[in-house]
N, C-alpha and C positions, 0 to 999 in steps of 0.2 A: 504494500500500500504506500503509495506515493504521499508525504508531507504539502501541505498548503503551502506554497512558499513567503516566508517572511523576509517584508525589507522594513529596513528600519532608516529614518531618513535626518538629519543630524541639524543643526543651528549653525547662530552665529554666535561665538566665533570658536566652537569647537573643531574638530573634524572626526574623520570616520571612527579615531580608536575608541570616542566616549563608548560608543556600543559593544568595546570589548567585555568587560566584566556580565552585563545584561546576555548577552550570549551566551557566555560560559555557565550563569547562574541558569538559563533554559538551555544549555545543551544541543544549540541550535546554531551549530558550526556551520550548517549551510544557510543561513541566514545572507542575507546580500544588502549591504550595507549602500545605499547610494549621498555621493556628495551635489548638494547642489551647485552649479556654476558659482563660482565666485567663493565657495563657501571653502575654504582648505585645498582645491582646483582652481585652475585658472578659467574665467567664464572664455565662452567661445567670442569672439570678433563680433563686434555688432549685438551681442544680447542685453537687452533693456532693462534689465533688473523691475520690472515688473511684476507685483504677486501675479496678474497673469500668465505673464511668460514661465513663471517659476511653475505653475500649476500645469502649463502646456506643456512644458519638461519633463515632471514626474510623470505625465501622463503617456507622455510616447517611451519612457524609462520601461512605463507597467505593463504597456501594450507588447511589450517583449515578451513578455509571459505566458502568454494565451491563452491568460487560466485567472480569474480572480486571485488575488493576494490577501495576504493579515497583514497591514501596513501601520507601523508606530512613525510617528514624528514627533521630534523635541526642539522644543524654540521655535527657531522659526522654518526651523524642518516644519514644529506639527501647525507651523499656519498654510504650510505647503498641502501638507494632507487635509486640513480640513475644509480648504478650498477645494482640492481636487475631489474627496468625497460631498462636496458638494452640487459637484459638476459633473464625476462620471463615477455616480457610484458602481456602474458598469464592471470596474475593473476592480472594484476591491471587496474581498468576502468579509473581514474584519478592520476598521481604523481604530486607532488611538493616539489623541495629541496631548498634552500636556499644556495650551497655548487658545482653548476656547475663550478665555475675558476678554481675547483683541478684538472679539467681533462686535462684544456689546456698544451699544451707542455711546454710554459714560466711562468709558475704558480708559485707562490715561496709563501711559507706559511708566513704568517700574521706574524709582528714582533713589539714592541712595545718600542718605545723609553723613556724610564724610567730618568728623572732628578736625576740626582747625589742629593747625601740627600734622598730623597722617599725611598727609599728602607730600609726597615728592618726587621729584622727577625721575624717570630713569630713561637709561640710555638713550638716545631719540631726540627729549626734549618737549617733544610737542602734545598738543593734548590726548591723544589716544596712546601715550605713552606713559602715564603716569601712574602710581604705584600706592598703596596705602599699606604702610604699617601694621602688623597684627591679625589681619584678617584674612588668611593664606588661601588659597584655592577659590576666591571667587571673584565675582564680575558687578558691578554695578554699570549702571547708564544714567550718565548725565547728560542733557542739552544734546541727545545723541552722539557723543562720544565714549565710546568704552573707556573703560579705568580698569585695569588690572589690578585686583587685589592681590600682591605677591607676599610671598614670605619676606619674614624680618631678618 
């Protein structure tokens, strides 16, 4: 008996290895991990960084299959998936996103309050390069700029 095949579809500004551990914890080696343009790949010449273009992506991604899929997305992997479940549930036997609040109308992106002091530059200089003190392995977003929360 043939497995359902699972893809699993990844954010910004992760790339494909977040899904290593989740794999190993399901045992689901053959799992197919896709990056979106831009996303840890390089996007192709001319792609518009449009959530549509991103949904008409994963979509001719799925249609490789030509079988329904159980499709996870995280970040903004899963506003990928839940566009494209909303568009061609056609290709997908199961979704799961992590990233449904973005659709509501009062939705206002994640913003992180940073203590005066924490903040300092690192290598770069520029504002998507900056680094906070104490708060290791994560990510806030300011004024759309990432901030890498690094170790101390």
């Amino acid at each position: 008996m043939s497995r359902t095949p699972l893809v699993l579809v990844h954010g910004n500004p992760e790339s494909a290895v977040i899904w290593g551990p989740l794999i190993g914890e399901l045992d689901r080696h053959d799992a197919v991990v896709l990056s979106p343009p831009g996303f840890g790949v390089p996007a192709p010449r001319g792609f518009d960084s449009l959530t549509t273009t991103y949904r008409d992506w994963l979509a001719s991604q799925l249609e490789l299959f030509r079988a329904p899929v159980d499709l996870v997305g995280h970040d903004w992997g899963g506003i990928h998936v839940a566009a494209l479940a909303m568009s061609r549930p056609d290709l997908i036997r199961s979704w799961a996103s992590d990233a449904l609040g973005v659709f509501a109308p009062d939705y206002a992106w994640q913003s992180c309050r940073i203590p005066k002091g924490l903040l300092r530059p690192t290598p770069g200089g520029d504002a998507t390069s900056r680094s906070v003190r104490g708060l290791s392995g994560r990510w806030c977003w300011r004024k759309y700029a990432a901030v890498r929360v690094a170790a101390s």
